[in-house]
N, CA, C and O atoms as CSV, one atom per row, in Angstrom:
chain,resi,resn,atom,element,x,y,z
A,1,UNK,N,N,-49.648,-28.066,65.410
A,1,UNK,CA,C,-50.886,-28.662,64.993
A,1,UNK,C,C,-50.903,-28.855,63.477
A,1,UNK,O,O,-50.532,-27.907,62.785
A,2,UNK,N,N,-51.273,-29.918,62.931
A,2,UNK,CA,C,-51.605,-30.481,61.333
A,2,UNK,C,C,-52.416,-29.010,60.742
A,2,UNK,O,O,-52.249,-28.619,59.586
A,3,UNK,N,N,-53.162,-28.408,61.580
A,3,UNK,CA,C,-53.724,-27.635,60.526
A,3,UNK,C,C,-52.888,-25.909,60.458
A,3,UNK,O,O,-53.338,-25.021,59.734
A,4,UNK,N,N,-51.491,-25.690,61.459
A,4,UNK,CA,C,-50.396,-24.775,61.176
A,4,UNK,C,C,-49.500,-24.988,60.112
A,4,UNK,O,O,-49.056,-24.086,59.401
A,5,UNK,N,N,-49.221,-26.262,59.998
A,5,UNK,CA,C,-48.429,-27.356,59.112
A,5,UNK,C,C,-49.139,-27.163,57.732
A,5,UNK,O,O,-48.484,-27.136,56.691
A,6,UNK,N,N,-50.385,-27.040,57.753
A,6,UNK,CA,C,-50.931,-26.906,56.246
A,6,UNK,C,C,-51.089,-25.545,55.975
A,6,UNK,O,O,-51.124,-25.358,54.758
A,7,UNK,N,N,-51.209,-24.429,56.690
A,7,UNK,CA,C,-51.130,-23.329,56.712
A,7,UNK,C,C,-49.864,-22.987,55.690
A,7,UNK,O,O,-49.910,-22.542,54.543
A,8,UNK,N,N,-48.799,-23.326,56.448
A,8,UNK,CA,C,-47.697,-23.123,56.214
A,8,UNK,C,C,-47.107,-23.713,54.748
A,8,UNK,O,O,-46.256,-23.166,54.045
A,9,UNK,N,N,-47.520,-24.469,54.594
A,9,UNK,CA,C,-46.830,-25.070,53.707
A,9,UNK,C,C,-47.670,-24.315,52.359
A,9,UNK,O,O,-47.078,-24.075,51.307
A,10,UNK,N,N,-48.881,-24.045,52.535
A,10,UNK,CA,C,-49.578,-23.342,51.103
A,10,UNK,C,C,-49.101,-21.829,50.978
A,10,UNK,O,O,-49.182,-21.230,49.905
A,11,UNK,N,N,-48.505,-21.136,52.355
A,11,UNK,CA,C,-47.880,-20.187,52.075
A,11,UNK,C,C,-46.648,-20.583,50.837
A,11,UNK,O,O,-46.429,-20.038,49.755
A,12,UNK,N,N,-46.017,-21.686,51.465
A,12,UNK,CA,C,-44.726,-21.584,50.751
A,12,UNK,C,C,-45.038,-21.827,49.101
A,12,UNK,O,O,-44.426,-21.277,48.185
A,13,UNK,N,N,-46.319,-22.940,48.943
A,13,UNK,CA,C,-46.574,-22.918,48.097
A,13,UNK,C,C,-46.669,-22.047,47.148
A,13,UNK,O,O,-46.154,-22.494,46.123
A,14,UNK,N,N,-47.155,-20.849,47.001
A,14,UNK,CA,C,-47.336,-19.680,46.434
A,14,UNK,C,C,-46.524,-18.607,46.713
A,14,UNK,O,O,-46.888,-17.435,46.607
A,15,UNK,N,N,-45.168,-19.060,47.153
A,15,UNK,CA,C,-44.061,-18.293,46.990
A,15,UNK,C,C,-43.587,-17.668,48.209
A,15,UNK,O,O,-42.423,-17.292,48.347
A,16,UNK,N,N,-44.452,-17.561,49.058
A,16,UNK,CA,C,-43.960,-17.095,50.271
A,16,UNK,C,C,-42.683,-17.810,51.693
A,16,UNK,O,O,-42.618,-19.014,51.942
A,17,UNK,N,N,-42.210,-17.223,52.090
A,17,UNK,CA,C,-41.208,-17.567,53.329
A,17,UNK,C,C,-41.984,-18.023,54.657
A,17,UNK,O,O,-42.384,-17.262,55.539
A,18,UNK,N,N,-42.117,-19.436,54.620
A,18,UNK,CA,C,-42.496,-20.451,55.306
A,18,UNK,C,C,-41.557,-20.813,56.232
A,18,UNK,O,O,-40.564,-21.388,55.787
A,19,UNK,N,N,-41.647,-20.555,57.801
A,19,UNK,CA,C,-41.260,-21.276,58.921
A,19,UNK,C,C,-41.426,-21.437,59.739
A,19,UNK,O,O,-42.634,-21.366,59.966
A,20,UNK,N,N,-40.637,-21.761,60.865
A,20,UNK,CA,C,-41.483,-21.926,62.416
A,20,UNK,C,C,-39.639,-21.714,62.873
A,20,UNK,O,O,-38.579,-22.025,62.332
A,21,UNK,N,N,-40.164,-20.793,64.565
A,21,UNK,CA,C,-38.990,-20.660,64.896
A,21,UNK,C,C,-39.269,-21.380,66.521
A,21,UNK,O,O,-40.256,-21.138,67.215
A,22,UNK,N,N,-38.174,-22.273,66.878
A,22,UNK,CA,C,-38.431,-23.368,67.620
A,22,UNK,C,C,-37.549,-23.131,68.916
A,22,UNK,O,O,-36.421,-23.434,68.528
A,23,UNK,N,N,-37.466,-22.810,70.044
A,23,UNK,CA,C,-36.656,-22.180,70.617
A,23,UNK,C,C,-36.633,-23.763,72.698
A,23,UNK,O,O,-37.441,-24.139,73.548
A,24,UNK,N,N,-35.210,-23.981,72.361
A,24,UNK,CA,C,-35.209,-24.712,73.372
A,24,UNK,C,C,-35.083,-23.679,74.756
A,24,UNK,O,O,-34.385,-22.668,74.833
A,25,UNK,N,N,-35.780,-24.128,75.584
A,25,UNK,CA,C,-35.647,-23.307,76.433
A,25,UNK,C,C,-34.008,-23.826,77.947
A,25,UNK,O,O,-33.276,-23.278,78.771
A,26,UNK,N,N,-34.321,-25.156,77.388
A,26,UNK,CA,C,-33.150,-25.690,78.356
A,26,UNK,C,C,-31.700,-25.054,77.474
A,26,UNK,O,O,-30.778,-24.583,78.141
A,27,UNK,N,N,-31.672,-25.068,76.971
A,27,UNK,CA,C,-30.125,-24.814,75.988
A,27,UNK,C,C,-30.234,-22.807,76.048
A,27,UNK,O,O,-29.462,-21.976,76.525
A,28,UNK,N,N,-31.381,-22.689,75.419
A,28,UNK,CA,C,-31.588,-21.040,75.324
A,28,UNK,C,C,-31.061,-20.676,74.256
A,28,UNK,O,O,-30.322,-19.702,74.112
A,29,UNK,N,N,-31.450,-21.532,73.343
A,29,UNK,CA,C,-31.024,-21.575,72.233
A,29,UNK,C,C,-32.389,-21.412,70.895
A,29,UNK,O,O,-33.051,-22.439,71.049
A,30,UNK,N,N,-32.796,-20.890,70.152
A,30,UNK,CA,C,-33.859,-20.795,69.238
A,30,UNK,C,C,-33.255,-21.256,67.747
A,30,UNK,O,O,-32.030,-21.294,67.860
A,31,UNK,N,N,-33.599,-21.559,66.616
A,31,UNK,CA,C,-33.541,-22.577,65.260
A,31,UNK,C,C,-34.969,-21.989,64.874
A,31,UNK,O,O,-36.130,-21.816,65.244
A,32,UNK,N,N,-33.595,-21.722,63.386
A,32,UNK,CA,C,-35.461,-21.554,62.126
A,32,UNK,C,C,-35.512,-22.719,61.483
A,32,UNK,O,O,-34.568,-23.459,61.206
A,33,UNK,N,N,-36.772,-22.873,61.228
A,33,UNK,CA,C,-36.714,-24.237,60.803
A,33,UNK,C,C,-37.957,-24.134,59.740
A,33,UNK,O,O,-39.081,-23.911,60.190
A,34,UNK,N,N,-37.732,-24.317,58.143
A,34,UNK,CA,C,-38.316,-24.221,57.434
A,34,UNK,C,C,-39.136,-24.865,57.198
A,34,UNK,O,O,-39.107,-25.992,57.693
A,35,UNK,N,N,-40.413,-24.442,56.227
A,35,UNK,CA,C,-41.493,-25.385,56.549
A,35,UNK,C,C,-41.288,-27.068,55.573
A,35,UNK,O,O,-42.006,-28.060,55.694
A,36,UNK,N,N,-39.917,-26.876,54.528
A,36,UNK,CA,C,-39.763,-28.075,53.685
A,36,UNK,C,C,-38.848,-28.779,54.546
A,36,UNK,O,O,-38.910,-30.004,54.646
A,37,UNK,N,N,-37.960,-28.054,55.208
A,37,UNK,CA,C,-37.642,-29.370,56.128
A,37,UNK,C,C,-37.886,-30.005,57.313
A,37,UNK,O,O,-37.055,-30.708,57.887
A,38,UNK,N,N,-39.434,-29.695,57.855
A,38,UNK,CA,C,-39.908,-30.239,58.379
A,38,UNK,C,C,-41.032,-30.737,57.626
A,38,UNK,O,O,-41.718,-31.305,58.475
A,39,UNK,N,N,-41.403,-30.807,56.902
A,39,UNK,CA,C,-42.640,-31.714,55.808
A,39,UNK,C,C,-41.493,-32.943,55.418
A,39,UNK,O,O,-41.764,-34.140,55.500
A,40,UNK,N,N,-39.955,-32.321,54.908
A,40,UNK,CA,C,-39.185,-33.845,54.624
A,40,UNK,C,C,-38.842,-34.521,56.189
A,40,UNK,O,O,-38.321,-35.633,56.095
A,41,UNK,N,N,-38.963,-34.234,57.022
A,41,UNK,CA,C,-38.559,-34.865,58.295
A,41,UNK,C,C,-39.592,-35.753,58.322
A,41,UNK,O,O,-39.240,-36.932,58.343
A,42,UNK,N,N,-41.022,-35.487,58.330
A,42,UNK,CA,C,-42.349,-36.134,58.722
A,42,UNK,C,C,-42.235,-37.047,57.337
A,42,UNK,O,O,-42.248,-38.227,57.686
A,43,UNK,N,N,-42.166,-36.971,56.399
A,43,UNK,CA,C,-42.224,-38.229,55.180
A,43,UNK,C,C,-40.931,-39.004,55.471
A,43,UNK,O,O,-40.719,-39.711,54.486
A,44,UNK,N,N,-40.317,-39.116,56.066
A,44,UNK,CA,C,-38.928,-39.776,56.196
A,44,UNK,C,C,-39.298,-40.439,57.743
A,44,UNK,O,O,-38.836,-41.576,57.840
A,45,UNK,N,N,-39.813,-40.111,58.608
A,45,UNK,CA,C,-39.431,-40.440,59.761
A,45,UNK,C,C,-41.343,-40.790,60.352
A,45,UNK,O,O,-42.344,-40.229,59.906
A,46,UNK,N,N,-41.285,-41.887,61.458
A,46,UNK,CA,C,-42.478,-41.923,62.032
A,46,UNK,C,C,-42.485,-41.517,63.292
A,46,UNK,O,O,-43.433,-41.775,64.033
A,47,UNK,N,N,-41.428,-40.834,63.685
A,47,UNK,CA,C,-41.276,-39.908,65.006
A,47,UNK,C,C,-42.174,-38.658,65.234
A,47,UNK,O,O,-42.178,-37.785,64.365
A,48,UNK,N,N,-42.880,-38.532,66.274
A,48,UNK,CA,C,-43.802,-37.089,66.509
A,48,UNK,C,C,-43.088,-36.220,67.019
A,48,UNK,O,O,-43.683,-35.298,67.578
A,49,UNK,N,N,-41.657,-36.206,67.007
A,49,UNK,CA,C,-40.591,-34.925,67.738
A,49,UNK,C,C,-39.889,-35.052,66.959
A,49,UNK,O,O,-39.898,-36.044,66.231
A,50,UNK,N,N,-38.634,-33.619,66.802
A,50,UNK,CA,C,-37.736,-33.611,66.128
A,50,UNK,C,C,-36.336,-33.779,67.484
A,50,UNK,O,O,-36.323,-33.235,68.588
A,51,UNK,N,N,-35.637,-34.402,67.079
A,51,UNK,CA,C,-34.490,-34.491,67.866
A,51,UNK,C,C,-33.914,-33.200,67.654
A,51,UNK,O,O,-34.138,-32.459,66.697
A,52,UNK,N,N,-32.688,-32.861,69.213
A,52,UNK,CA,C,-32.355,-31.607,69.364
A,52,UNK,C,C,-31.034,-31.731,68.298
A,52,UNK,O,O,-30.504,-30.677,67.947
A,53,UNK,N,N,-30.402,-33.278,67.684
A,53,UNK,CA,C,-29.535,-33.352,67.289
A,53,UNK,C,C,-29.745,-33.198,65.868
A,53,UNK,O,O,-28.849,-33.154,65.025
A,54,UNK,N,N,-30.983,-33.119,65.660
A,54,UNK,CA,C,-31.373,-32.860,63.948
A,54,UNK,C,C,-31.264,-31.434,63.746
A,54,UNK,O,O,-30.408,-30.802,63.126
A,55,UNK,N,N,-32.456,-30.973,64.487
A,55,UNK,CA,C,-32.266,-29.227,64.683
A,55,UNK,C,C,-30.324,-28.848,64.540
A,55,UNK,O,O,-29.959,-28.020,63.706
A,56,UNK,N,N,-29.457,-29.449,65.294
A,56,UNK,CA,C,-28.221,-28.914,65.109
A,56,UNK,C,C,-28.113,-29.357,63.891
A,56,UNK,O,O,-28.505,-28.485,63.114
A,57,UNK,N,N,-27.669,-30.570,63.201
A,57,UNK,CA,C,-27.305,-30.825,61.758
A,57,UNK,C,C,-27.895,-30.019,60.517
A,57,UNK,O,O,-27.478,-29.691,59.406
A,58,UNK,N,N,-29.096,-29.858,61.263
A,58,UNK,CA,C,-30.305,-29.024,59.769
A,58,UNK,C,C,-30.844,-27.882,59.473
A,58,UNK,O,O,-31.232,-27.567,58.348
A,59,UNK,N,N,-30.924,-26.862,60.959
A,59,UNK,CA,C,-31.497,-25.597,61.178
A,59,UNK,C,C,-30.174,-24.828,61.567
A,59,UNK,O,O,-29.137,-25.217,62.104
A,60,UNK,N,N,-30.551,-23.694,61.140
A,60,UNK,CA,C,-29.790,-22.750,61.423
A,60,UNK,C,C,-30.157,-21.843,63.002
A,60,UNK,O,O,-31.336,-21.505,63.108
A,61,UNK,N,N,-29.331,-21.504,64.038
A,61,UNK,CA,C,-29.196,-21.116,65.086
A,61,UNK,C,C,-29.694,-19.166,64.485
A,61,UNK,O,O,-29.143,-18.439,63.659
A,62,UNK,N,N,-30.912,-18.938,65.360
A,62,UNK,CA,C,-31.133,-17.290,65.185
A,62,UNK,C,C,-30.508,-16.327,66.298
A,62,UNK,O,O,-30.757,-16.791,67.411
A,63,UNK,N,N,-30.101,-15.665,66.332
A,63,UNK,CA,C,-29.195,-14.825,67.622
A,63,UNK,C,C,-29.363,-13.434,67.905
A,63,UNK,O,O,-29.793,-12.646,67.062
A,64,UNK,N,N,-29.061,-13.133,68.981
A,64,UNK,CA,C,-29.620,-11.472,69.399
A,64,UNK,C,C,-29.026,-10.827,68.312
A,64,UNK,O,O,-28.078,-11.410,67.785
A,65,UNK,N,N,-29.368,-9.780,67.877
A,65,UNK,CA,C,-28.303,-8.859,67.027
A,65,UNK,C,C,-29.296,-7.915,66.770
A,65,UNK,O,O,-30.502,-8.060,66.972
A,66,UNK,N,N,-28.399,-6.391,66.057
A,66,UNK,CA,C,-29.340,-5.902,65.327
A,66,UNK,C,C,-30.046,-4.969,66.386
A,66,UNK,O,O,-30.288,-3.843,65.950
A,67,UNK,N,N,-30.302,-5.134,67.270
A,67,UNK,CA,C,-31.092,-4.603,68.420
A,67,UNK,C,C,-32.456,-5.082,68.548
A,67,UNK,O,O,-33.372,-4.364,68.951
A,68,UNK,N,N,-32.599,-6.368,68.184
A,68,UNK,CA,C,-34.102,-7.332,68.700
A,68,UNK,C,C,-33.349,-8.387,68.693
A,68,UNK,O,O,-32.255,-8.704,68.227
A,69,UNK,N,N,-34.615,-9.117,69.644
A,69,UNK,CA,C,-34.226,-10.148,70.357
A,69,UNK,C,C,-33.776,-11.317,69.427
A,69,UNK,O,O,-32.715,-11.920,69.588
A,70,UNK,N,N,-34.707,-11.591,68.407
A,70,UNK,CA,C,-34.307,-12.590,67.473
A,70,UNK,C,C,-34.162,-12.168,66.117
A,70,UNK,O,O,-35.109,-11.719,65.471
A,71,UNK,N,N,-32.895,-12.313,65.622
A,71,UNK,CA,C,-32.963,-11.596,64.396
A,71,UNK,C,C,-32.574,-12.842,63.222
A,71,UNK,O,O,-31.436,-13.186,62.906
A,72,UNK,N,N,-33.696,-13.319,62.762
A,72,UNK,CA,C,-33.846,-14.081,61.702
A,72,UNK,C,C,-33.808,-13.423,60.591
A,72,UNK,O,O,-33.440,-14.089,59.623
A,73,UNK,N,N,-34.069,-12.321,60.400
A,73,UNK,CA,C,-33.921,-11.671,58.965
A,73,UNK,C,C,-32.757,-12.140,58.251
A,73,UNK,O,O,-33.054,-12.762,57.231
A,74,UNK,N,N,-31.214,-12.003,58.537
A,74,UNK,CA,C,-30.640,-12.663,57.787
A,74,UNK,C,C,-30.414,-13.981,57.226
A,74,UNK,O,O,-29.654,-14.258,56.298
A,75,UNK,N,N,-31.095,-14.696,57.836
A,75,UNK,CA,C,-31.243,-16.062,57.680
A,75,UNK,C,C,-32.240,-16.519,56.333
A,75,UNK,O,O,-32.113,-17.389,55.471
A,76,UNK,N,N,-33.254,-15.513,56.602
A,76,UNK,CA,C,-34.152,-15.662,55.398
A,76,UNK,C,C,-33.705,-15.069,54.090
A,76,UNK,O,O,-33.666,-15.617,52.989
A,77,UNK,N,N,-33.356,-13.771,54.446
A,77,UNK,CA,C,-32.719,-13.563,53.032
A,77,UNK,C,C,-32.004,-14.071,52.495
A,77,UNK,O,O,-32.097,-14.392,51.310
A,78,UNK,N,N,-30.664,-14.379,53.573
A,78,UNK,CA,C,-29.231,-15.578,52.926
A,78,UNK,C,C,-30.162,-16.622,52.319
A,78,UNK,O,O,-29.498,-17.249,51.494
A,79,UNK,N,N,-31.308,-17.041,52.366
A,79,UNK,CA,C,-32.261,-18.141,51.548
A,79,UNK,C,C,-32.636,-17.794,49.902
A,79,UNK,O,O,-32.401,-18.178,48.756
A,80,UNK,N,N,-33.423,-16.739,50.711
A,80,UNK,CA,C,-33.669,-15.668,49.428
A,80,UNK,C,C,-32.510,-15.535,48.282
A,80,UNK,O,O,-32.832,-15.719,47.108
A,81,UNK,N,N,-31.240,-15.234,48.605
A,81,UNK,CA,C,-29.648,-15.055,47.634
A,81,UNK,C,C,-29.819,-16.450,47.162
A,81,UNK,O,O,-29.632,-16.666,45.965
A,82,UNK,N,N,-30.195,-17.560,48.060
A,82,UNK,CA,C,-29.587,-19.137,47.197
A,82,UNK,C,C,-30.829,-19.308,46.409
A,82,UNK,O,O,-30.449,-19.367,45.240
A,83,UNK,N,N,-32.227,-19.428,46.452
A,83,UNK,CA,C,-32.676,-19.188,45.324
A,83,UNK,C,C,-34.198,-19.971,46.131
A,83,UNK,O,O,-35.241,-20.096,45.490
């Protein structure tokens, strides 16, 4: 919804770790997907879906580990290290 999307994005605004984790259920596969590259998807594109082939080129795949089910933590921090 437009008003999660604005949520999100004023988090990031003010410094915080902005995303959405998007999980296909046919594949069984889940993608983090940050909140700037989906704000640049929507200014670039007049599509209301993201293709499953973008998600592969652009998001990073989250995976069991760790001992929970989805362990995105490293994903965010490896963000966190690039800056």
């Amino acid at each position: 919804h437009k008003h999660q999307v604005e949520y999100l994005e004023k988090v990031a605004k003010h410094g915080g770790k902005a995303f959405i984790l998007i999980h296909f259920r046919e594949w069984n596969k889940t993608w983090l997907l940050w909140i700037d590259q989906l704000l640049n998807f929507i200014a670039a594109s007049n599509r209301k879906s993201l293709p499953l082939d973008w998600f592969e080129a652009n998001c990073e795949i989250v995976a069991k580990g760790q001992g929970v089910m989805l362990d995105y933590l490293p994903i965010v921090l490896r963000r966190n290290d690039e800056g």
